[in-house]
C-alpha positions in Angstrom: -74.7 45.3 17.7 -77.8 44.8 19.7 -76.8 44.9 23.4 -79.4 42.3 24.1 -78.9 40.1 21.0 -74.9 39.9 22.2 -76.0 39.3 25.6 -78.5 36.4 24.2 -75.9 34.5 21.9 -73.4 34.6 24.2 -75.5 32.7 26.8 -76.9 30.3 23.4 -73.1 29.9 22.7 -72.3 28.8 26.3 -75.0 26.7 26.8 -74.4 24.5 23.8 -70.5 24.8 24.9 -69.1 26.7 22.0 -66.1 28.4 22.0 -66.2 31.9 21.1 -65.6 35.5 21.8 -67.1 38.4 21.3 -65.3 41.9 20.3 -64.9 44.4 17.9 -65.0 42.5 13.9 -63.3 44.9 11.1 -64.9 45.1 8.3 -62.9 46.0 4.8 -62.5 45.7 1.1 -60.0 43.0 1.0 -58.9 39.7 1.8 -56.1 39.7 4.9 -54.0 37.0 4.6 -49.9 37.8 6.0 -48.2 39.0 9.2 -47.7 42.3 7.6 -51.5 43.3 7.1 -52.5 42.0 10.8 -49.6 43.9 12.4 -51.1 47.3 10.5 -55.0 46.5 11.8 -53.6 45.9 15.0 -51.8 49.1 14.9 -54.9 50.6 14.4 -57.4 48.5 16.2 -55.4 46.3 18.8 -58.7 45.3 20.0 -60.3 43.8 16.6 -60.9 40.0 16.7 -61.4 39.2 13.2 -61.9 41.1 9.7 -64.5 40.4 7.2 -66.0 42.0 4.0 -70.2 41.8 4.9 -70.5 42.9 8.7 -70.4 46.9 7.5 -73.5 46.7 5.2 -75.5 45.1 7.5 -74.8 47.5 10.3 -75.6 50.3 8.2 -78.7 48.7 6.8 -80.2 47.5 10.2 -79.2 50.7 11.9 -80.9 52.5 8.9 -84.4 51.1 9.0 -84.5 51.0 13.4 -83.8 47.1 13.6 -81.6 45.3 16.0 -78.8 43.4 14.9 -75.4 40.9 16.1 -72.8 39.9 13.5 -71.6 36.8 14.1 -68.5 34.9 12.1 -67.2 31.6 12.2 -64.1 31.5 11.9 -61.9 28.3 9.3 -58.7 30.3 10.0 -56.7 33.5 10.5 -54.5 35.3 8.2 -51.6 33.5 9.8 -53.5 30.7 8.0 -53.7 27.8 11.0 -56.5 25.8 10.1 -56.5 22.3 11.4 -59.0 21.4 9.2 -60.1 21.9 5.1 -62.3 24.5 4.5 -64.4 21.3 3.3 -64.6 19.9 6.1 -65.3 23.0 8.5 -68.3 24.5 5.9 -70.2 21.0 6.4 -69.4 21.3 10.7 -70.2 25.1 11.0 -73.6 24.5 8.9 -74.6 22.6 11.2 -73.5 24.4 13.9 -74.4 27.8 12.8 -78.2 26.4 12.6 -78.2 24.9 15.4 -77.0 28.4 17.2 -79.3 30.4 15.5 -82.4 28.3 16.3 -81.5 28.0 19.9 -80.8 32.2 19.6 -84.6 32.8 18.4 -86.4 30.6 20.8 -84.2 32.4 23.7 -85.1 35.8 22.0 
């Protein structure tokens, strides 16, 4: 990730009062869901926040054609599955949310 564009979200996400966290995200080729599979990414990376399938490819394609980049997740559950919420509900919320973020994120670039 862009050391500035981290920097810049985090202070977007802090002004708007969001919770959040920023670390290292996995990416792989599969959906984790189970006690078993955390305990063997955390074996491996004790410091990973969350694991997703898309972060990877756009690394590779922004650090491929010289353009900065942040990867940035919101998050309906873990793979312990404890969502408060349906996914229903939270894809309506984060929608919102997530464009409200990103708008305040480009006029504070």
């Amino acid at each position: 990730s862009d050391k500035t564009f981290v920097s810049t979200f985090e202070a977007v996400l802090s002004k708007e009062e969001m919770i959040s966290k920023v670390g290292l995200i996995a990416t792989g080729d599969s959906f984790i869901a189970g006690q078993e599979k955390i305990d063997v990414i955390k074996g491996h990376f004790p410091q990973v926040l969350a694991v997703e399938m898309e972060g990877a490819a756009i690394a590779q394609a922004a650090q491929a054609t010289g353009k900065p980049f942040v990867v940035v997740r919101a998050m309906s559950d873990t793979a312990a599955h404890d969502a408060n919420i349906t996914f229903d509900e939270f894809i309506i919320e984060a929608g919102k949310r997530s464009a409200q973020v990103l708008m305040a994120f480009l006029k504070a670039l």
